[in-house]
N, C-alpha and C positions, 0 to 999 in steps of 0.2 A: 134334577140331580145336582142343578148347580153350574155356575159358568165354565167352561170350557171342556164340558163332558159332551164329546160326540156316538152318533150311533156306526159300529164302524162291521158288524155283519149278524147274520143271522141264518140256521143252518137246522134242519129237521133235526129230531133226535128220534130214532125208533130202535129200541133194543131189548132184548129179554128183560130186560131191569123196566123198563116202559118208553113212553113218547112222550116228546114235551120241543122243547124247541133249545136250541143253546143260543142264546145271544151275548155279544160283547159290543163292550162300550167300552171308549179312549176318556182320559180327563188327565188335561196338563197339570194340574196341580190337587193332590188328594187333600190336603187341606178347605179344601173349596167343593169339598166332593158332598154331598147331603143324599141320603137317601128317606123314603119318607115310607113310613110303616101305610099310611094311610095317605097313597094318592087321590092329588085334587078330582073331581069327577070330571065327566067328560063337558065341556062346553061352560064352563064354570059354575054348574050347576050346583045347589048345596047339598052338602051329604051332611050323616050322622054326627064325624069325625072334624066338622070342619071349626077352624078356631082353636085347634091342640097343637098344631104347628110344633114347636120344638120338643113338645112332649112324644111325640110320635115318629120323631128325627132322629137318626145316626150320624151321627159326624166325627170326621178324621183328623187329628192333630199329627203330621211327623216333624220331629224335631233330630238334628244332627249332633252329638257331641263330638268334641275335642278329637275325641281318639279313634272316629273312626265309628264310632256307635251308634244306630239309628234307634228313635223311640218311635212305636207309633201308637197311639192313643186312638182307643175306640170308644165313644160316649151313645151307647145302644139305651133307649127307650124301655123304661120298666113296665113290666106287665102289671094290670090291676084288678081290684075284683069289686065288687059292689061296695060303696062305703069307703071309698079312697084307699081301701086296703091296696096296697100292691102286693102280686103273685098271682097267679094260676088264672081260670078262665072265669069270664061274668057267670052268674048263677050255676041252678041248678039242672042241670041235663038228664032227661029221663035216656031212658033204654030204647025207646020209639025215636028220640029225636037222635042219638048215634044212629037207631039201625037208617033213617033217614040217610044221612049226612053221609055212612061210609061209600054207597057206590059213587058221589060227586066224589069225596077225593081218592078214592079205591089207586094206589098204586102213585099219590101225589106225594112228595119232599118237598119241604122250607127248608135253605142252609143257606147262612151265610157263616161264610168262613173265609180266611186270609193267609195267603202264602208270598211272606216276605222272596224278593228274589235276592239271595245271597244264606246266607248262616243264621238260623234262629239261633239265640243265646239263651232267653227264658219268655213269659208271659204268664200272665197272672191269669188267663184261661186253664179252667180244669182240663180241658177238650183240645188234645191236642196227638197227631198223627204224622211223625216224619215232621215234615217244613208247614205242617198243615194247621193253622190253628181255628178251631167253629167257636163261632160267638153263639150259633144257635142251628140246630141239624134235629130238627123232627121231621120222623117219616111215619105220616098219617094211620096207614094200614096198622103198624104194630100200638101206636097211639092212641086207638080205636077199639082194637079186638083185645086189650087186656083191659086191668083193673086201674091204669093209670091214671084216667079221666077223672073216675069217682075218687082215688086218695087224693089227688090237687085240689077238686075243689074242696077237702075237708083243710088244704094248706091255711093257716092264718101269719105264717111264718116265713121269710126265706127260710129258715130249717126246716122246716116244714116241707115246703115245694121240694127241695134239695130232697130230702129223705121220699117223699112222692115220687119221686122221676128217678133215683139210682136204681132201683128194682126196672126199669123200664130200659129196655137196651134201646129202642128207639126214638130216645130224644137225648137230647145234649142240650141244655141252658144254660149257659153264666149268668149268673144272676147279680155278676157285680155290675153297678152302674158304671164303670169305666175300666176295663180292657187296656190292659198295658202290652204292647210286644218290641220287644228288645232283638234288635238282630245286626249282623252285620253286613252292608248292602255290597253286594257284587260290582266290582270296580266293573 
C-alpha cells in the first residue's frame, strides 16, 4: 500500500446487513498511499494480473491552497473489456455462470469511498452522501439478481456503462479517470 502505511487493528463484523471483518490501517502521508486492484500473489508467485502495475493502481494527490483549501485527487484504475475497450466486465456471461458465482458473493460489498475530515466544498464524483464521497460501492446481490450484468456488457461506451448502471441502485461508479475532492480540512 506503500511506505508508511501501518496495520493498526482488526475487529469481526457480524450484523443483519452480514459478516466480514472491518480492518484499519494508519499511513503518514496519503500522497504515498497506493492501493493495488490486483494484489501481488502470495510468495511472489505469478498471477494473471502481473505486469499492469499502475494500470491497476489508485493513487492519492493532496495539495494545500493558499486559502485554506484542501484538494485531493483520486487517479482510480479504468475498467476494461476485451479489445482494450475500457468499461464493464471481460466477456460474455451466461445465466449458469451468475447463478454459479452468486452464492460466493451472496451478501458481498466493494466500496471505496472517501470522507474528508473537515467541510466538503464539491467533487467531481456523481456519488456522493453527506461528507461521504464513493469512487466505487457495488453491492453484489442487487448486481447479480437484476438485468445489470447483461446491459454493461452490451456497454461500448462510458455512456454507455453510465446509462447501464443508472437503472441499477446497487452500484455507483465514476467512471472519470480522476476524482477531484475539494474540502476544507478541520483545523
Amino acid at each position: 500500500m506503500g511506505p508508511g502505511v501501518t496495520y493498526v487493528s482488526s475487529a469481526p463484523i457480524d450484523t443483519s446487513e452480514g459478516q466480514g471483518r472491518d480492518i484499519t490501517y494508519a499511513f503518514t502521508d496519503i500522497n504515498q498511499l497506493r492501493l493495488d486492484a490486483q494484489p501481488p500473489s502470495p510468495g511472489g508467485l505469478m498471477g494473471g494480473a502481473q505486469g499492469l502495475g499502475a494500470a491497476t493502481r489508485t493513487t492519492f494527490s493532496l495539495t494545500r491552497q493558499p486559502g485554506g483549501l484542501a484538494i485531493l485527487r483520486v487517479t482510480a484504475p479504468q475498467l476494461s473489456l476485451p479489445g482494450d475497450r475500457r468499461i464493464g466486465p471481460a466477456g460474455n456471461v451466461s445465466p449458469d455462470q451468475i447463478a454459479m458465482v452468486r452464492p460466493l458473493v451472496a451478501g458481498a460489498r466493494l466500496a471505496m469511498a472517501i470522507e474528508p475530515v473537515g467541510q466538503l466544498v464539491r467533487t467531481s464524483s456523481p456519488w456522493v452522501e453527506g461528507p461521504r464521497v464513493s469512487i466505487v460501492d457495488i453491492e453484489f446481490d442487487q448486481f447479480l439478481h437484476d438485468d445489470t450484468l447483461r446491459r454493461l456488457q452490451g456497454a461500448r461506451t462510458v455512456d454507455d456503462a453510465k446509462a447501464a448502471l443508472k437503472e441499477s441502485p446497487g452500484v455507483k461508479i465514476s467512471f472519470d479517470p480522476e476524482i477531484t475532492i475539494e474540502f476544507t480540512p478541520t483545523k
